[in-house]
C-alpha positions in Angstrom: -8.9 -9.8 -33.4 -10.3 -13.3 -33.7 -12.5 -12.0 -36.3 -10.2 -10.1 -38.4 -7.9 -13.6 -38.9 -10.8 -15.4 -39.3 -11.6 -12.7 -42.7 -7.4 -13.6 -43.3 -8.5 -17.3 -43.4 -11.0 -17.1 -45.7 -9.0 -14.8 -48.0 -6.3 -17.2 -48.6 -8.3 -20.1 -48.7 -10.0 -18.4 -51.5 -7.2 -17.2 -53.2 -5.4 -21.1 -52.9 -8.8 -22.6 -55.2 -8.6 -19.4 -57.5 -6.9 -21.4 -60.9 -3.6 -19.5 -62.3 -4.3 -17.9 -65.2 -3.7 -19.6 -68.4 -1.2 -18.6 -70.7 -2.3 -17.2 -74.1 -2.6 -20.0 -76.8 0.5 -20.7 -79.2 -0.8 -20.8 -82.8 1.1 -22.9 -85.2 1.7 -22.2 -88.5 0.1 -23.6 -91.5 1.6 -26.8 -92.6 2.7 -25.7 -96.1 3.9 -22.9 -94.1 5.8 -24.9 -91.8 7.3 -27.3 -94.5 8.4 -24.0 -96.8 10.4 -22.8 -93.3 12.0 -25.8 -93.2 13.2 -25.7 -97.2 14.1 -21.9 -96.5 16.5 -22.6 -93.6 18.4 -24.7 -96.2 18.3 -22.3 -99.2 21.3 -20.6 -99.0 23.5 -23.8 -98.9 22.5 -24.9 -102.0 23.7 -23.3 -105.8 22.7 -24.2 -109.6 19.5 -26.3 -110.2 19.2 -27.3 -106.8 18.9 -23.9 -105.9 16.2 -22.7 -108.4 14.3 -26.1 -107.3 13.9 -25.6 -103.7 13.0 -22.2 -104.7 10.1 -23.4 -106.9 9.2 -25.8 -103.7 9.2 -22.8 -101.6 6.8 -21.0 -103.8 4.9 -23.6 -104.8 4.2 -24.7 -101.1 3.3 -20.5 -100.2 0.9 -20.7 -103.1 -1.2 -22.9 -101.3 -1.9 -20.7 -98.8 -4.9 -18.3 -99.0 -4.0 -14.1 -98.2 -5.2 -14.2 -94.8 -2.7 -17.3 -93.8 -0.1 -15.8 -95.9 -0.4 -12.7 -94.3 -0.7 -14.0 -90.8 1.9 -16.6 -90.9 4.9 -14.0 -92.2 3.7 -11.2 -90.2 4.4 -14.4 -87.2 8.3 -14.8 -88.6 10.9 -14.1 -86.3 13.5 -12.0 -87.4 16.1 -12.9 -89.8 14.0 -16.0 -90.6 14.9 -17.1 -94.2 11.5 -18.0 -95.6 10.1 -14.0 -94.5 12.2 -13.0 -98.2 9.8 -15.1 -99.9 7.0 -15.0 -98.0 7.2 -11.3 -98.4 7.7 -11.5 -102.0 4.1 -13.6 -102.8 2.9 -11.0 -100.8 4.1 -8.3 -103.2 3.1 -10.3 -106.0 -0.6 -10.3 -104.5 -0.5 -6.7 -104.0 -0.6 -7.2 -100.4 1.5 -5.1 -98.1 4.1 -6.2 -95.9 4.2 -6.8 -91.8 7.5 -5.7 -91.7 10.5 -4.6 -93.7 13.1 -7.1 -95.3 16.2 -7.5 -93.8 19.1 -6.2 -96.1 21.7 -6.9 -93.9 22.3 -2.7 -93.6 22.4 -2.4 -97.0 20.1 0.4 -98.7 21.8 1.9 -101.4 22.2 5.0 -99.9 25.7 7.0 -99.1 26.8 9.2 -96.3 28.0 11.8 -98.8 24.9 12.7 -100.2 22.4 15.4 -99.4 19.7 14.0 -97.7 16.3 12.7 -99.2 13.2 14.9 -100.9 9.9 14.6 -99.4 9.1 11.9 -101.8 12.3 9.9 -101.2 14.7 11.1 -103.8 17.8 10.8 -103.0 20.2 10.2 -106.3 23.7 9.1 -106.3 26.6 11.6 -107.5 27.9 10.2 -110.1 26.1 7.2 -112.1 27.5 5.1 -114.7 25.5 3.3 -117.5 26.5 0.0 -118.8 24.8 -0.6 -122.0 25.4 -2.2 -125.7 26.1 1.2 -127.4 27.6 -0.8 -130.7 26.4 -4.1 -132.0 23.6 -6.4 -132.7 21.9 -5.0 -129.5 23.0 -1.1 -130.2 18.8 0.2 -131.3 17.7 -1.7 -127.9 20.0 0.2 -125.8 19.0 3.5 -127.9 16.0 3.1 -127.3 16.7 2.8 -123.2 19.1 5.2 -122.8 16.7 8.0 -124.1 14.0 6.9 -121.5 16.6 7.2 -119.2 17.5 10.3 -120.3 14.1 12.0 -120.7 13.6 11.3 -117.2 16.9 12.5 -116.7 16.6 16.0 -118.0 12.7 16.3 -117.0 13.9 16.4 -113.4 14.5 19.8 -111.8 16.3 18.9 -108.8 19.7 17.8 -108.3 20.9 15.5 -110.9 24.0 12.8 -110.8 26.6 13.3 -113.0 26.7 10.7 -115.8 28.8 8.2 -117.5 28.2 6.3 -120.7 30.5 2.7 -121.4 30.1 0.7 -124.2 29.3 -3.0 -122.7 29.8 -4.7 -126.4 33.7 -5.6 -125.7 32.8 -7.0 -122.5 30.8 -5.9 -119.5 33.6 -6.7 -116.5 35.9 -4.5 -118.0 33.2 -1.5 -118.7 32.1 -2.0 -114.5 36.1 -1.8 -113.9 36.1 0.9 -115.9 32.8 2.6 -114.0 34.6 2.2 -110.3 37.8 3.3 -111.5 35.9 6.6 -112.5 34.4 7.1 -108.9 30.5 6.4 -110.0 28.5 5.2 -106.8 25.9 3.6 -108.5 25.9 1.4 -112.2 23.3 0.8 -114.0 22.9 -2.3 -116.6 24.5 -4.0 -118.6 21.3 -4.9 -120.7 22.1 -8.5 -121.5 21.2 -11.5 -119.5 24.4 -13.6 -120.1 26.4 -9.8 -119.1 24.2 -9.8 -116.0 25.4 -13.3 -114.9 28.7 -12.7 -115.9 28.9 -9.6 -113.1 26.9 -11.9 -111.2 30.0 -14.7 -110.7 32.7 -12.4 -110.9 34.5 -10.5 -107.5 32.0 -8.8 -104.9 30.8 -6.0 -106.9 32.2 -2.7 -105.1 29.9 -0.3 -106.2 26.2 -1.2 -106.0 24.4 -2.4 -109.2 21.1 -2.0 -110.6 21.0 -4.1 -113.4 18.9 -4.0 -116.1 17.8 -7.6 -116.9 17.5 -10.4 -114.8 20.1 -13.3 -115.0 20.1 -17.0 -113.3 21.5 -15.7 -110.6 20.0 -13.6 -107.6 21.2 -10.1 -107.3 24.5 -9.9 -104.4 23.2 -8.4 -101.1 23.4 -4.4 -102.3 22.8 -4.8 -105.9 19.3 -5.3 -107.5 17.7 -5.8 -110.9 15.2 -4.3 -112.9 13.8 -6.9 -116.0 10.9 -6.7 -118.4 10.8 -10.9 -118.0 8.3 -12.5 -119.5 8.0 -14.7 -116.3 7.2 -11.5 -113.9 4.7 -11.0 -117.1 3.6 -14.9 -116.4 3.3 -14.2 -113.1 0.7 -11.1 -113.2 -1.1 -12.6 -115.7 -1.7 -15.5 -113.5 -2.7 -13.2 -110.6 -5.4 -11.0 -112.5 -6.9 -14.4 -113.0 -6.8 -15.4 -109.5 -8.3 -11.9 -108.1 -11.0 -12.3 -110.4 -12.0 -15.8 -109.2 -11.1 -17.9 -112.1 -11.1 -21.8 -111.3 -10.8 -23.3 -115.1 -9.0 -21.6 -117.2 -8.1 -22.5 -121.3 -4.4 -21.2 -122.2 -4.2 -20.5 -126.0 -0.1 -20.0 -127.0 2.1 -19.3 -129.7 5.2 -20.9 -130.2 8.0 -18.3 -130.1 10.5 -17.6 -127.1 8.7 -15.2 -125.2 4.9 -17.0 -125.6 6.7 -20.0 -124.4 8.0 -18.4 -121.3 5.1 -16.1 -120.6 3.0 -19.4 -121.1 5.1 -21.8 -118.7 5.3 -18.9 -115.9 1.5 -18.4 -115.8 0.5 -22.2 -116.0 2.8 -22.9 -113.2 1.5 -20.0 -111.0 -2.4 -21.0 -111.7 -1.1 -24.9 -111.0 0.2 -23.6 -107.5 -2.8 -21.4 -106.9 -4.5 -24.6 -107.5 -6.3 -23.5 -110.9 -7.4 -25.8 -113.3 -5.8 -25.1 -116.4 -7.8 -27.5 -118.6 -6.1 -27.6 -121.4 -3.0 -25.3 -123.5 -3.6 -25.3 -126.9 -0.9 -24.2 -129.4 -2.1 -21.7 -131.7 -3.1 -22.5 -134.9 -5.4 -21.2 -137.9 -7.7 -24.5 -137.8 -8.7 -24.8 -134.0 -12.3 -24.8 -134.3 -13.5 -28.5 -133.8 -10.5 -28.6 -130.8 -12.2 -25.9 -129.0 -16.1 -26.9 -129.7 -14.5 -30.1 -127.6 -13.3 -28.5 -124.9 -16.3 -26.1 -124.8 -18.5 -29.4 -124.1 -16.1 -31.6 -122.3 -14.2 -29.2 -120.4 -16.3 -25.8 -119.8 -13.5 -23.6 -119.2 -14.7 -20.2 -117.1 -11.9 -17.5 -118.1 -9.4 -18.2 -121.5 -6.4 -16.8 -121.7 -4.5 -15.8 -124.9 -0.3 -15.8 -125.4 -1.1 -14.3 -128.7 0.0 -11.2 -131.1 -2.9 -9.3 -132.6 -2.8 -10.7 -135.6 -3.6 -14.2 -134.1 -6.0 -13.1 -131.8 -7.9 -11.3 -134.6 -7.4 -15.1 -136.5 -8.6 -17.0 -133.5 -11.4 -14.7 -133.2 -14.3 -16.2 -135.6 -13.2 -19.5 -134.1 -13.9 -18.9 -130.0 -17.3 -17.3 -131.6 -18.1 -20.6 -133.3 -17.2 -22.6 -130.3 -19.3 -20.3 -128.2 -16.3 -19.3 -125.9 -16.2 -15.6 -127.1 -18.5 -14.4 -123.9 -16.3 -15.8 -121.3 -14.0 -13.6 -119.9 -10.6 -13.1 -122.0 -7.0 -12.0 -120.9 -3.6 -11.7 -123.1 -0.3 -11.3 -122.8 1.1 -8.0 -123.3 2.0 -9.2 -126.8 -1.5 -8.7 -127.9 -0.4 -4.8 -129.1 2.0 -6.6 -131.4 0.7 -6.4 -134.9 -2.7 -3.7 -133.6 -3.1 -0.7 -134.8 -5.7 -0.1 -136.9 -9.1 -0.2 -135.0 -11.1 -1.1 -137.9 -9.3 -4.6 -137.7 -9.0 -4.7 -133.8 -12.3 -4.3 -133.1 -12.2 -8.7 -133.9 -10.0 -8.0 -130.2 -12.9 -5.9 -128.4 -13.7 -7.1 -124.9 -9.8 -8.6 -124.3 -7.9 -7.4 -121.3 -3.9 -7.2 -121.1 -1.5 -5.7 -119.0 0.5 -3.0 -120.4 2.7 -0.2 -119.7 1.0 2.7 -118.1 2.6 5.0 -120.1 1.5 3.7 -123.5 -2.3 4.4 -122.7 -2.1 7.5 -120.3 0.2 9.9 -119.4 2.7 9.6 -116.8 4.6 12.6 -114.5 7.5 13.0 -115.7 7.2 12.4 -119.6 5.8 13.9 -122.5 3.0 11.4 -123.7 4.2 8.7 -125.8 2.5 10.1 -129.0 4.3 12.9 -128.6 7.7 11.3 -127.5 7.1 9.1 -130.4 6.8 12.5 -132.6 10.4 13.6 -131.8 12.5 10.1 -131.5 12.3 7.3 -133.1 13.2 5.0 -130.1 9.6 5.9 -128.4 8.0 4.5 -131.5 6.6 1.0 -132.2 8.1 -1.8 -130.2 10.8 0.6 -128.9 8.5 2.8 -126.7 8.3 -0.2 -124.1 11.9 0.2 -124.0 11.8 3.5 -124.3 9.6 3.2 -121.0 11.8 1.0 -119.3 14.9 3.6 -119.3 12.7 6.1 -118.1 12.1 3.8 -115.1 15.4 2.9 -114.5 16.5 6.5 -113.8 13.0 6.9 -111.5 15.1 3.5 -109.7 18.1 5.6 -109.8 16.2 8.2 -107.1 14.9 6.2 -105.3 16.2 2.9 -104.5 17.1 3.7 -101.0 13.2 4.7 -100.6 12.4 1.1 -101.8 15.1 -0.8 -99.8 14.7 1.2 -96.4 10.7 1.3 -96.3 8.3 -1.4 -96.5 5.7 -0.9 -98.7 6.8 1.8 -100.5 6.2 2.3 -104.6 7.3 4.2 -107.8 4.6 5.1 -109.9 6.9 4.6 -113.2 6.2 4.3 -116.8 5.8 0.4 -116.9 4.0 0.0 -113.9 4.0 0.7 -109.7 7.7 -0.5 -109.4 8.9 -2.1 -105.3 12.1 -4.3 -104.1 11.4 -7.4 -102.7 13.9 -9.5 -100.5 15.9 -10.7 -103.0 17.0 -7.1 -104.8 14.4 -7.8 -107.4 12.0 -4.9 -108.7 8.9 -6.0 -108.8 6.3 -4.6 -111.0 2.7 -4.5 -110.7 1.6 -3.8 -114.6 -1.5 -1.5 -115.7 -4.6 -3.4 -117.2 -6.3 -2.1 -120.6 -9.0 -3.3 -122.8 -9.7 -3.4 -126.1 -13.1 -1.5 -126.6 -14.1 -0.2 -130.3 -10.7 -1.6 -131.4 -8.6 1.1 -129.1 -6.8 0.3 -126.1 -8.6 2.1 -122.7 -7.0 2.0 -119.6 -9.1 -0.1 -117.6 -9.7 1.6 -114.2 -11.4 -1.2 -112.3 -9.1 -3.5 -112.7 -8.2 -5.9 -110.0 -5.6 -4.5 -107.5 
């Protein structure tokens, strides 16, 4: 008996100079990370220009942070937490995938009343309206959309929605009135960015919206948009450069609308990225002792070209002089303006751009573009990238509940691999060709 307490004794006494167990460490965030939390929690309060700033600061402070952190930091994010929209946006952007799915405050563009979902996710509405310029300056634009939209239309075999046509040229409020009065549960367009914004600040929009251009306003919670912008354009070009490991890049522009916006989104990313962008030069035919200079002083590692063809083939003789031809060279998708003819292009050879997958291989779903191009006019030229658009915004029309409801998820569409971030935005990742003999190629090793 003595014995056995004796064994009791010693037990507890052991157990009394045994150390609790430690409680697992608390990892903090990254400080950008922590500072963007603190400008997200604000966000929504704010409206104009103050609102598109903080924005910027939220990005900018995000870009700091390398993929791991990214990726750690927002897969950390409590729910509902306002930065995890744009955290999981520069995630898209990077090609990253996401911890978790947005929260879209139950709304997923889906409706009790209609058959349930394919295999793949399709699942269209019943009845679909289209808002686009049908008469007017704008009129061959929206031609050239509608019949993408409708080649996709009638090259699907399932069940189709029933369609609507309205003519947004006397006003786009009054063709959307018009769209709900007719019982449509899903419109798409207008085509116009001040018609976007003008849905944008009317009434809550009753029937969901996929627009088709991208205004100054955010998309309402159950509405998206679907844009060609050169900013997303900015954006991607930006991010090829990054993925390749570019530190010092040289930013050659021209001077019209969409160069200048291309040109200001992809500075600004490589800024935030922390890229040196030593120096953006405005094109001209007479850059050759400007670029021998930078070539010495500067010694950019990548250069990257806002240019159409016929510039490019201009600058050309002058990067060769300057010896900056063998560094690695990206462009705008505005480099296929003015190409053509591969005896000429072949001054382009070695240049990479992103472009619409359609235009350089074929895509499920669509005749090829050369032989679209044979039968209508609108896939022709400049057109077929519109042409290409309105075929993806009736792939969207399918399969936008896929998008909102599961992370990660993708189109493969005609102008790239199409997802919706956070903020009812379409992203869209771009394909990558290179000039080579003059010819586009797809470029199958390009980065993600």
């Amino acid at each position: 008996m003595r014995s056995a307490l004796l064994v009791l004794l010693l037990a507890l006494a052991g157990c009394a100079s045994v150390p609790p167990p430690s409680a697992p460490p608390v990892h903090a965030y990254a400080p950008p990370f922590i500072e963007a939390q603190a400008l997200a929690a604000g966000h929504d309060a704010l409206k104009g220009q103050a609102r598109r700033d903080n924005a910027n600061a939220i990005e900018g402070l995000l870009a700091q942070l390398d993929d791991a952190t990214l990726a750690r930091d927002a897969a950390r994010l409590p729910a509902g937490d306002a930065l995890y929209n744009f955290a999981g946006r520069t995630l898209l952007r990077r090609g990253l995938p996401l911890p978790h799915p947005f929260d879209r405050g139950g709304s997923g563009f889906g409706a009790a009343t209609r058959p349930p979902a394919d295999t793949d996710g399709y699942r269209p509405p019943l009845n679909v309206a289209i808002l686009l310029p049908l008469s007017g300056s704008q009129a061959a634009a929206a031609e050239a959309v509608r019949d993408g939209y409708l080649a996709g239309y009638y090259g699907e075999s399932r069940r189709r929605p029933t369609l609507h046509f309205y003519d947004t040229t006397p006003g786009a409020g009054a063709a959307y009135a018009h769209a709900q009065a007719d019982g449509n549960d899903l419109v798409v367009g207008p085509l116009g960015r001040e018609d976007v914004d003008a849905l944008a600040s009317s009434t809550p929009l009753e029937v969901p919206l996929l627009a088709l251009n991208r205004g100054n306003r955010a998309p309402s919670p159950g509405n998206a948009a679907f844009s060609l912008s050169p900013e997303d354009e900015g954006i991607s070009l930006a991010q090829h450069l990054l993925d390749r490991g570019s530190k010092r890049v040289l930013l050659i522009a021209g001077s019209d609308d969409i160069q200048r916006r291309t040109t200001e989104a992809a500075k600004a990313q490589l800024q935030r990225r922390r890229v040196t962008v030593v120096a953006t030069l405005g094109y001209s035919t007479a850059m050759a002792d400007a670029l021998a200079q930078l070539a010495q002083d500067n010694a950019p590692d990548a250069l990257l070209l806002v240019l159409k063809a016929p510039q490019a083939r201009a600058l050309a003789p002058q990067l060769a002089a300057a010896g900056l031809d063998r560094l690695p060279r990206l462009a705008s998708s505005q480099i296929l303006s003015g190409s053509g003819k591969a005896s000429e292009d072949m001054a382009l050879d070695g240049i990479v751009f992103p472009t619409e997958p359609w235009l350089v291989q074929p895509v499920a779903g669509l005749p090829t573009q050369a032989n679209a191009a044979a039968r209508v006019d609108s896939a022709k030229g400049p057109a077929a990238r519109l042409f290409a658009f309105g075929f993806d915004a009736w792939l969207l029309t399918g399969h936008l509940e896929q998008l909102a409801q599961h992370p990660n998820a993708e189109v493969a569409g005609a102008t790239g691999r199409l997802s919706l971030d956070g903020f009812g935005n379409i992203l869209r990742r771009p394909a990558w060709s290179q000039f080579r003999a003059g010819v586009p190629v797809p470029l199958r090793d390009a980065a993600r």
